[in-house]
Every structure is written in C-alpha cells, then in structure tokens.
VODODREN-306673 format. One record per residue (C-alpha): x, z, y; residue in three letters. Coordinates in steps of 0.2 Angstrom, whole numbers, padded with zeros to 4 digits, always signed. Layout:
N
XZYALA ...
//
This chain:
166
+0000+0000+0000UNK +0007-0003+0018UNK +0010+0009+0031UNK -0002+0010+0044UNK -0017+0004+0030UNK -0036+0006+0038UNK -0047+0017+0029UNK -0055+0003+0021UNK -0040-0006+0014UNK -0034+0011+0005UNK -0050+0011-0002UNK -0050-0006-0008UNK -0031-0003-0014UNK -0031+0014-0023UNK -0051+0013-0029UNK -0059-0008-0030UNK -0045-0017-0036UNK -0040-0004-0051UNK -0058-0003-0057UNK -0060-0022-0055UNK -0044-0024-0066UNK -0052-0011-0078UNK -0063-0025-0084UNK -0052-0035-0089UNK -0047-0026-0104UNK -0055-0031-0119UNK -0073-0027-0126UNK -0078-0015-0111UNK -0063-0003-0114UNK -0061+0000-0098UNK -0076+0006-0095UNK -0073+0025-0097UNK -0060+0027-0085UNK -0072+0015-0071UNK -0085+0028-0075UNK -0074+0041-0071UNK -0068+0034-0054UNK -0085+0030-0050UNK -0091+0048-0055UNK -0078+0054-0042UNK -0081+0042-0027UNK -0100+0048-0031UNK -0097+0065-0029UNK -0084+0061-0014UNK -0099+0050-0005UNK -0110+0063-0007UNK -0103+0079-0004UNK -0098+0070+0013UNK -0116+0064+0016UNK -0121+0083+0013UNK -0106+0090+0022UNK -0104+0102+0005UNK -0084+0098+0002UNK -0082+0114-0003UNK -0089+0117-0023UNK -0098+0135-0024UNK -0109+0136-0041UNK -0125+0136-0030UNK -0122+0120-0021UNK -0133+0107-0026UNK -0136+0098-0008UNK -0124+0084-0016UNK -0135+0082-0031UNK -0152+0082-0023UNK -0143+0070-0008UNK -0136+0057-0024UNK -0151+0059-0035UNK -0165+0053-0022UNK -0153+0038-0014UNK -0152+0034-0033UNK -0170+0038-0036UNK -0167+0049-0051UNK -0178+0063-0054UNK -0169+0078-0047UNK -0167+0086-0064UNK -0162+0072-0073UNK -0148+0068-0062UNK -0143+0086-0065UNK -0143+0083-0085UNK -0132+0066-0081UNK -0120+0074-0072UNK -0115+0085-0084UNK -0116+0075-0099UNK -0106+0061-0088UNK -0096+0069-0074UNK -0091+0085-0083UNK -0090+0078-0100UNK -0077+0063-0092UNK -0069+0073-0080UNK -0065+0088-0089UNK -0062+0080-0108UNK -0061+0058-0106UNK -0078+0057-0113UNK -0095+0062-0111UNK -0105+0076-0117UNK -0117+0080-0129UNK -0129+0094-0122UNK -0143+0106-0127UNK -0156+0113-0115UNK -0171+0123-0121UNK -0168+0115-0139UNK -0167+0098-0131UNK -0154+0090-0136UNK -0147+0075-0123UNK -0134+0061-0128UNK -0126+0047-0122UNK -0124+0026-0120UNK -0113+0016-0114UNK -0116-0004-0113UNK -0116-0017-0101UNK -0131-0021-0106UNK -0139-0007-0098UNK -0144-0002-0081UNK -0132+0006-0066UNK -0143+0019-0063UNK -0146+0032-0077UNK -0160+0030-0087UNK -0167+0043-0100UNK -0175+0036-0117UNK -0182+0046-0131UNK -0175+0041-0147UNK -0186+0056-0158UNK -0195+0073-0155UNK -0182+0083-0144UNK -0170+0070-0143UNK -0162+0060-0127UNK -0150+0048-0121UNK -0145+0044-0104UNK -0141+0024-0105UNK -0129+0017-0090UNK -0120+0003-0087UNK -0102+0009-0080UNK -0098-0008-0072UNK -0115-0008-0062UNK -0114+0010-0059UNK -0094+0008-0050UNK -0106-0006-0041UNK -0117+0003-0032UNK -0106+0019-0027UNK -0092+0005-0022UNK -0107-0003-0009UNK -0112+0014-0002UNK -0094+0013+0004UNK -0097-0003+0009UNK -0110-0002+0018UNK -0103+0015+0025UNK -0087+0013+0026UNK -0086+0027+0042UNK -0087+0038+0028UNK -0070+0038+0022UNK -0064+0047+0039UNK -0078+0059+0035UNK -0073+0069+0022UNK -0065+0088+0028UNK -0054+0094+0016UNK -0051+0080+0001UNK -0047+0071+0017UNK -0039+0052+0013UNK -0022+0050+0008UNK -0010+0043+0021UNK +0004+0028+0019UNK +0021+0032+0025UNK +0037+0022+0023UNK +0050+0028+0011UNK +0061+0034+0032UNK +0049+0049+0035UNK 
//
C-alpha cells in the first residue's frame, strides 16, 4: 500500500481485493475466510453506525442496527451471529448451537442467499443457509456507499501507511 493512501484505497487494498482473490481458489474454498472478513467489516460497520466500539456483554445496539438494515428478525440475527461470527472468529468454522432444545446448524453454498435465512429441516432442527460471496457483497457496498465511515470508527481506528524512513 502507498503512503499517503485515502481511506478508501486502504480499504479496497487490505479488505476487496483479498476477498476477491479468495474466490479464485478452487470449489468455493475460500469461502470461510471471505466469511470471516465480511463477519468483521459487519461488526466494524455497525458498531460505527451505533457508535458502540467498545464490546460490553449488554451491548446489542450493533446487532439490532445490522439485523434491521439486513431485515433479519432481531433474534435470528442473534442465533447467526453466534453460529457464524463466533464460531469463525473464535475456532475457523462455524458453530453448532442449542437454545431451549433447539438445535441450530449451518450452510454454506453459493447457491444460497447473502442474507441469512433460517430453514427447518425436522421437529427442533435449524440451519441458517448464506452465501459467503453475496454476503462480503453487501457489507463491502455499505462501505461503498458509506465510505465516510471508515474515518468514523474511535478506537479500531484505520491503520495508517508510512514509508520504511519514519
């Protein structure tokens, strides 16, 4: 990246253009760690929509914020997010989980839709279907369309270019 790089062209560098490369390995293998960039810039778009940087156990402004742009269902963006962003941030794949003998799965396929849907597969049994390429879409176009927002974060503020003489 060259010194003095806008917002925007760190952004493409260090964010588009590796998830676009992503897809060129074969049979959608790429397609975890695209989900997990687009997972991060989600979090990072929202939480500077909300102004709610800071993570405290209580703070859901980010996730109400995200799930109605999206148009999920609150809760169910609740359930996605820890099936997907904790289970791919935290372990490189996503989750099974269990709430009130629920049990909820996951489905990766580019054939799916870039906005989590839940289907029922049998009595007390879910999975949350997402196209990881669609879904690195949309959060890449809120950017955008909002690219402002990339001065706006307050403390993951964005990384700086500096030549190897300071």
């Amino acid at each position: 990246m060259k010194t003095g790089a806008t917002y925007w062209e760190r952004f493409e560098g260090w964010f588009i253009e590796p998830i676009n490369k992503l897809k060129e390995c074969p049979e959608g293998d790429g397609g975890f760690l695209a989900m997990s960039a687009a997972l991060f810039l989600c979090e990072r778009y929202y939480r500077t929509i909300t102004n709610t940087h800071e993570y405290t156990k209580d703070n859901l402004a980010f996730k109400k914020s995200a799930a109605n742009d999206l148009g999920v269902d609150e809760n169910e963006f609740k359930i996605f997010w820890i099936i997907y962003r904790h289970g791919i941030q935290h372990q490189g794949m996503p989750k099974k989980y269990i709430d009130k003998g629920v049990t909820y799965g996951w489905r990766m396929d580019d054939s799916f839709n870039g906005i989590p849907e839940f289907e029922k597969i049998e009595d007390e049994k879910f999975v949350i279907k997402i196209n990881p390429w669609k879904f690195a879409d949309i959060i890449k176009n809120k950017y955008k369309n909002n690219p402002e927002i990339l001065e706006k974060a307050t403390v993951h503020t964005f990384g700086e270019v500096f030549s190897n003489n300071k």
